[in-house]
C-alpha positions as CSV (number, residue, x, y, z in Angstrom):
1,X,14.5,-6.3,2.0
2,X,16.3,-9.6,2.8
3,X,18.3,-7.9,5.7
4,X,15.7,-5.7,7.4
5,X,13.6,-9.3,7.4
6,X,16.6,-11.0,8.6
7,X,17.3,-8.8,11.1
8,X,14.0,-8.8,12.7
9,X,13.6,-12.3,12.7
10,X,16.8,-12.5,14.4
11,X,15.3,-10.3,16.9
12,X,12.0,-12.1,17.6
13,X,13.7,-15.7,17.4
14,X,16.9,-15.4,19.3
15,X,15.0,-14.3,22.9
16,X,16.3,-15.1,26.4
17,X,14.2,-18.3,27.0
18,X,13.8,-20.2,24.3
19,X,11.5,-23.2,24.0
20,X,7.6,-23.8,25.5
21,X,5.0,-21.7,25.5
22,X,4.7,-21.1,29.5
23,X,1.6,-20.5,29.0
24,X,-0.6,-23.3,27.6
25,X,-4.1,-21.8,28.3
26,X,-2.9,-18.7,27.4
27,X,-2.2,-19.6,23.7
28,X,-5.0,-21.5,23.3
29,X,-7.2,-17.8,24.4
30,X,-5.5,-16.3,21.9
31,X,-5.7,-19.1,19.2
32,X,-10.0,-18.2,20.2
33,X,-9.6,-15.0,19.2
34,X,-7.5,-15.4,16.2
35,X,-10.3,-17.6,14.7
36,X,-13.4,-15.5,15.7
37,X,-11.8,-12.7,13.8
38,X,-11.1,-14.6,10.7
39,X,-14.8,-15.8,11.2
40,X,-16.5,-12.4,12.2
41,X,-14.2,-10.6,9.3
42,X,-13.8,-12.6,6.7
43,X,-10.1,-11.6,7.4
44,X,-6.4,-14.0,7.9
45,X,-5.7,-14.0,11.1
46,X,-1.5,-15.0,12.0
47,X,-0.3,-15.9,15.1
48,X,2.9,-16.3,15.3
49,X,4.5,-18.4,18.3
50,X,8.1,-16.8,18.6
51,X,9.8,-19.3,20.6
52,X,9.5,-22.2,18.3
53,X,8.9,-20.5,14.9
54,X,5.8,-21.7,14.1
55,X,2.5,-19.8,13.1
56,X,-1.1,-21.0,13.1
57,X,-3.3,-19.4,10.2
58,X,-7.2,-19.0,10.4
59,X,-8.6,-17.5,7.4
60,X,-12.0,-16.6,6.1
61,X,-13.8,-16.1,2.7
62,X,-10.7,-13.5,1.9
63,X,-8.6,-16.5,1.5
64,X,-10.6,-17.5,-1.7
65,X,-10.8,-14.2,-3.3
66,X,-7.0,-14.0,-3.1
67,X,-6.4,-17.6,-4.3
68,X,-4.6,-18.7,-0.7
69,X,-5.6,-20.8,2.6
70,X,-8.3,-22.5,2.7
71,X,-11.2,-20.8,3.8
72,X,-12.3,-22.0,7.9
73,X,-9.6,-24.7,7.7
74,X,-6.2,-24.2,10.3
75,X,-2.7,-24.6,8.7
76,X,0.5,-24.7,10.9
77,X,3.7,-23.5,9.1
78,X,7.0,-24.3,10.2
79,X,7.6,-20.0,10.2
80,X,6.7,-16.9,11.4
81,X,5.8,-15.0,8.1
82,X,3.2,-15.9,6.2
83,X,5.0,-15.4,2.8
84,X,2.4,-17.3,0.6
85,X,0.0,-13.9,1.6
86,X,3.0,-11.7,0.9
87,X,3.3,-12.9,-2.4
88,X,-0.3,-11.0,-3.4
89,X,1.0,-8.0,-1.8
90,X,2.8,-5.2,-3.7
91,X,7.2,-5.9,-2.7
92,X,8.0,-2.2,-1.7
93,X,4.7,-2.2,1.0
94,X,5.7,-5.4,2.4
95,X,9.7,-3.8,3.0
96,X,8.0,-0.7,4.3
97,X,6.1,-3.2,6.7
98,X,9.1,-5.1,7.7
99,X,11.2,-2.1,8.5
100,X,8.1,-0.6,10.3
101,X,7.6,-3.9,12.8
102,X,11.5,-3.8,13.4
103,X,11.0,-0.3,14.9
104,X,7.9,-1.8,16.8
105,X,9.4,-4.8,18.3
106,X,13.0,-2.3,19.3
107,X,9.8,0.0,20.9
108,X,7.6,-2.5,22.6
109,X,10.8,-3.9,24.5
110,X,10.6,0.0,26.1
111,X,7.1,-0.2,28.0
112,X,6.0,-2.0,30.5
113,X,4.7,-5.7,30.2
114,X,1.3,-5.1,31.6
115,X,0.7,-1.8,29.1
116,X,2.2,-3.6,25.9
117,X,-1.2,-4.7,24.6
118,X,-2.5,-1.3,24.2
119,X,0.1,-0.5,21.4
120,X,0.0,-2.2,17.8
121,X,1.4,-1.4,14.0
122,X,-1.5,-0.5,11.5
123,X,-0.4,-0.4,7.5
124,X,-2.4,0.1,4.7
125,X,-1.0,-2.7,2.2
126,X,-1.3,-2.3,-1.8
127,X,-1.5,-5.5,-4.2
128,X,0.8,-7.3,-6.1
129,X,-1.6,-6.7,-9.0
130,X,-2.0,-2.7,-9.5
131,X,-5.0,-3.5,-11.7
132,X,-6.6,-5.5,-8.9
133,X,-8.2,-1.9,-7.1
134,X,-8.1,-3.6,-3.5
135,X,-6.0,-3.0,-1.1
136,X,-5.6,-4.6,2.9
137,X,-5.6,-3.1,6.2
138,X,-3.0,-5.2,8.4
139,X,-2.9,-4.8,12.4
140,X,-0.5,-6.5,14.4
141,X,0.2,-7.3,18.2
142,X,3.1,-8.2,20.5
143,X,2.4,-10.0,23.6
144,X,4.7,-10.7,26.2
145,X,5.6,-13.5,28.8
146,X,6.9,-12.9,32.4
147,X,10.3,-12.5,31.3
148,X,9.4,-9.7,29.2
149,X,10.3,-11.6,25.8
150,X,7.7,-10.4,23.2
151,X,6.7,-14.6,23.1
152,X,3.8,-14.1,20.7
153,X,2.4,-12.3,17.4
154,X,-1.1,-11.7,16.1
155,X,-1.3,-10.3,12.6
156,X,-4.8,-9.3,11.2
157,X,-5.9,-8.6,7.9
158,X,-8.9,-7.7,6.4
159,X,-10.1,-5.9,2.8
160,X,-9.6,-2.1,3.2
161,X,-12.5,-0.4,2.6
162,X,-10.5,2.5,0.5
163,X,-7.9,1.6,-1.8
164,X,-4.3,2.8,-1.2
165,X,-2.3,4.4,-3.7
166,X,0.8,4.6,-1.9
167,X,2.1,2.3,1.7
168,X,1.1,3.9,5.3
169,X,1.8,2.6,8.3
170,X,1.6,4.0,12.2
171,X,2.8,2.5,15.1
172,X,-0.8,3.5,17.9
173,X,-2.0,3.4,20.9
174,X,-4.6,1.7,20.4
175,X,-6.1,3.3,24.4
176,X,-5.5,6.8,23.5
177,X,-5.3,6.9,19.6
178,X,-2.1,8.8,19.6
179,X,0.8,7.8,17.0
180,X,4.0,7.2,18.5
181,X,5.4,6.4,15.2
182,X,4.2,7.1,11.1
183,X,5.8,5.2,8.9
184,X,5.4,7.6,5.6
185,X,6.5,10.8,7.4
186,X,9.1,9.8,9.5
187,X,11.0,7.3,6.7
188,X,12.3,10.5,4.9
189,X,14.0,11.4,8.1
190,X,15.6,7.8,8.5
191,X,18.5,9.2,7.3
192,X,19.7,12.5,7.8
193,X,20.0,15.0,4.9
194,X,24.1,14.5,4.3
195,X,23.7,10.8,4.4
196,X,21.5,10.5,1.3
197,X,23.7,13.1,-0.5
198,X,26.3,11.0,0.1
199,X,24.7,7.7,-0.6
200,X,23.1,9.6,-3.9
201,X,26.9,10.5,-5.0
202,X,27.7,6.7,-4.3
203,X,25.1,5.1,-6.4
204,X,26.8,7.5,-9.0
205,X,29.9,5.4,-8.7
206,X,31.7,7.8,-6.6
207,X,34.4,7.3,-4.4
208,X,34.9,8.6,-0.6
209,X,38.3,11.2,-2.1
210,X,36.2,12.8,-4.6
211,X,32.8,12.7,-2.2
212,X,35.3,14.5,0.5
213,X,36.6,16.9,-2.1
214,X,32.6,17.9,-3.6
215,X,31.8,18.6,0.0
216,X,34.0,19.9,1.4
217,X,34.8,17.3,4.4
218,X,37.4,15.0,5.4
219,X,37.5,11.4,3.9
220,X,37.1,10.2,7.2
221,X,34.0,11.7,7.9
222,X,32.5,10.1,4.8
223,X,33.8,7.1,6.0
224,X,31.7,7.9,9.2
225,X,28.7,8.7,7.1
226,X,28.7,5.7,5.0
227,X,29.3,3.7,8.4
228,X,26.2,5.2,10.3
229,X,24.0,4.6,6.7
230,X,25.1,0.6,7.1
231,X,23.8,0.6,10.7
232,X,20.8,2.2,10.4
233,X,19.7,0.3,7.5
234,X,20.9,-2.9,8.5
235,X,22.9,-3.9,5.2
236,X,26.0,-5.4,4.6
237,X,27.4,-2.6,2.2
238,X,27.0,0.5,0.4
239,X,25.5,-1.2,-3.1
240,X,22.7,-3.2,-1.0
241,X,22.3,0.5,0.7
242,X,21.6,2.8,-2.6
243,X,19.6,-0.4,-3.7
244,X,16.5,-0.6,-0.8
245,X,17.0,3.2,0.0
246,X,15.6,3.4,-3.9
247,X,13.0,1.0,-3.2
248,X,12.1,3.5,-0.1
249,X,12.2,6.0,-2.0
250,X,14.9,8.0,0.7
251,X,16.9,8.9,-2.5
């Protein structure tokens, strides 16, 4: 989980023009709306101000029931994620969500500025506490400056009015209601068929020779194989791969 998060925070941080908001006006409209939904909701409403890592939180009575912000008070952090919420959340859903935004933020960059707002990430988020029968519906927003740098964040949560017994998560339009991506269909297919039987045979404690000789191919295609699995899932080797692809559930 720590490289998929560290990856897309390198993305969001590290954009061409770092520094001040260039729009002043422009963040304090969206600071508005931030607070009228935490107010009209009851929800947490994040936004996230990408150039200087920094996020303003508004929250409403859903901050009590789950023991965090104060309820109708504004906290700064000195961040972009707003781990003390993540910490009531179940650890695989907040992964899936992770890996879900990365695909969102590599996507946004794709379509034009002025059509950017119409396009957001929807997940269904289970709790920490399996016993606790609640579960939150999380929306979140890019929005861009006019250098096309995805400069700000809004993330909104609110109680989900069904429980959710497993993570889902869609990348919409929110115009034309069509899914460009889902996250619980299309993770299975993150990695192709022969990658996960390889990565299976190396959480076995195989070795490339003898993965070669079971399949039939040449060592260096399984050296190819284990190359693309590292790049894909943004890990450092094959140990941290077998471990989050079990957390996935891809193997």
């Amino acid at each position: 989980m720590k490289n998929i998060k560290d990856d897309l925070n390198k993305q969001l941080l590290q954009q061409k023009k770092p520094g001040k908001l260039n729009n002043t006006k422009e963040l304090k409209a969206f600071q508005e709306t931030a607070q009228k939904f935490a107010d009209l909701e009851n929800g947490i409403a994040v936004l996230s101000d990408l150039y200087n890592n920094k996020s303003y939180i508004y929250s409403g009575k859903i901050a009590d029931e789950l023991g965090i912000f104060k309820k109708n008070q504004l906290h700064e952090i000195e961040s972009i994620w707003e781990d003390e919420l993540f910490g009531k959340l179940n650890a695989e859903d907040v992964l899936q969500k992770y890996l879900l935004e990365l695909h969102f933020f590599q996507f946004i960059k794709t379509i034009p500025v002025v059509e950017r707002k119409d396009f957001c990430v929807i997940s269904k988020l289970r709790m920490k506490d399996k016993t606790a029968g609640k579960s939150l519906l999380h929306k979140m927003f890019y929005f861009s400056n006019q250098y096309e740098d995805v400069e700000l964040a809004l993330c909104l949560y609110n109680f989900d009015f069904t429980q959710a017994f497993q993570y889902e998560g869609a990348i919409i339009n929110t115009a034309t209601g069509n899914i460009i991506k889902q996250n619980e269909t299309e993770n299975a297919s993150f990695l192709s068929t022969r990658e996960k039987e390889i990565l299976k045979m190396l959480q076995k404690g195989k070795q490339s020779k003898e993965i070669a000789s079971l399949l039939f191919i040449s060592i260096n295609t399984v050296s190819r194989h284990r190359q693309n699995i590292l790049e894909k899932m943004k890990v450092n080797n094959t140990a941290e791969a077998c471990t989050l692809a079990m957390k996935l559930k891809w193997i």
